[in-house]
C-alpha positions in Angstrom: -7.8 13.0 2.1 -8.1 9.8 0.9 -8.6 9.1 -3.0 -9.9 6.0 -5.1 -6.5 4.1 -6.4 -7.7 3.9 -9.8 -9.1 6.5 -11.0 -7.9 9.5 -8.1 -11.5 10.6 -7.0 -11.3 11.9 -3.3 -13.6 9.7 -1.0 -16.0 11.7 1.3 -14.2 12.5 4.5 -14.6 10.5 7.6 -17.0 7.9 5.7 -16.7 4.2 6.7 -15.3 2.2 4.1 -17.2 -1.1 4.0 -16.5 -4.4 2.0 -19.2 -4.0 -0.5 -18.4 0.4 -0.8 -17.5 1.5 -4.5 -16.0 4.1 -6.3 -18.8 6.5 -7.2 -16.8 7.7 -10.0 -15.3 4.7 -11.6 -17.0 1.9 -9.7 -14.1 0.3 -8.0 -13.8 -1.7 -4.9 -12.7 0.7 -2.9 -11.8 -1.6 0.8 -8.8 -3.2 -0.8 -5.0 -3.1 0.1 -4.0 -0.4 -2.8 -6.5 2.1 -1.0 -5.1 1.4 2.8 -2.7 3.2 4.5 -0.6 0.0 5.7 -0.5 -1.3 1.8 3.8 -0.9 1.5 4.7 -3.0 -2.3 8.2 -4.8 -1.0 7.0 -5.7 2.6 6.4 -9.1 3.6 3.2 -10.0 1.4 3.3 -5.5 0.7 1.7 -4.8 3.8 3.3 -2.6 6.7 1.0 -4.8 9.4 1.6 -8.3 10.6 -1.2 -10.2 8.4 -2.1 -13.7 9.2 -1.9 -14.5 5.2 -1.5 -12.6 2.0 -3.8 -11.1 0.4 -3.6 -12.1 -3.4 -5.9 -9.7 -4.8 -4.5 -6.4 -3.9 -7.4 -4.7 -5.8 -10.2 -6.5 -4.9 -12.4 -6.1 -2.0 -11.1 -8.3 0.8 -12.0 -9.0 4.7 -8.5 -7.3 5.7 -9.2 -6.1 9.9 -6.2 -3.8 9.4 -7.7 -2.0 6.9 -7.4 1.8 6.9 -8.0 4.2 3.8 -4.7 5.4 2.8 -3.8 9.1 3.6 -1.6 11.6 2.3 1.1 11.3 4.8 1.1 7.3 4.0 1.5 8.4 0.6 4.6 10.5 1.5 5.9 8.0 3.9 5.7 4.7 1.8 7.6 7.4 -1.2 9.9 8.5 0.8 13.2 6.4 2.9 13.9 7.7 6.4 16.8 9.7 5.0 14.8 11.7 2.7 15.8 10.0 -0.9 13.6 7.9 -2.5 13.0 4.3 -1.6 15.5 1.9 -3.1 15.6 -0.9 -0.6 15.5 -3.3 -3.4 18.8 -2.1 -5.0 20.7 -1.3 -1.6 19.6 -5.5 -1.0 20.9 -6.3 -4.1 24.2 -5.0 -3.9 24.5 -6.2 -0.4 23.6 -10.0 -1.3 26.1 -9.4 -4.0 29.4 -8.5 -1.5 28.8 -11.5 0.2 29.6 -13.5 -2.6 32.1 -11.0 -4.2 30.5 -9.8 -7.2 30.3 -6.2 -7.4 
């Protein structure tokens, strides 16, 4: 079920999300990248898909044609790395940047 990124409120099931659609319970733009499925913090400009620009705004209503309301599973998958430990690309990218010029 999908859920309002601000405030948590679960959004009626299988309703279309439109650019002007609000949070009935806290009144937040509710079409924006925070609420899709494809929003991933870290990816090239945090999005999973292949965007023709970034979208400055993450929590503002936006245009986005990729846009899908996030699930539970995208949830889980965006937590979780593919060997079942948290997500720490960052760190893993920082040490390797740092063996190539021998700090450790």
């Amino acid at each position: 079920m999908a859920t309002c990124f601000k405030c948590g409120h679960e959004l009626p099931a299988r309703e279309k999300i439109f650019r002007s659609t609000v949070c009935e319970n806290c009144g937040s733009d509710l079409r924006v990248c925070k609420n899709c499925g494809f929003y991933l913090p870290g990816a090239h400009w945090d999005c999973r898909e292949t965007i023709p620009e970034a979208v400055r705004e993450k929590d503002r209503a936006n245009f986005c044609e990729f846009f899908r309301p996030e699930t539970e599973k995208d949830s889980e998958d965006r937590a979780v790395a593919g060997d079942g430990q948290p997500d720490n690309r960052e760190e893993k990218a920082r040490d390797q940047f740092n063996s190539l010029f021998g700090d450790s």
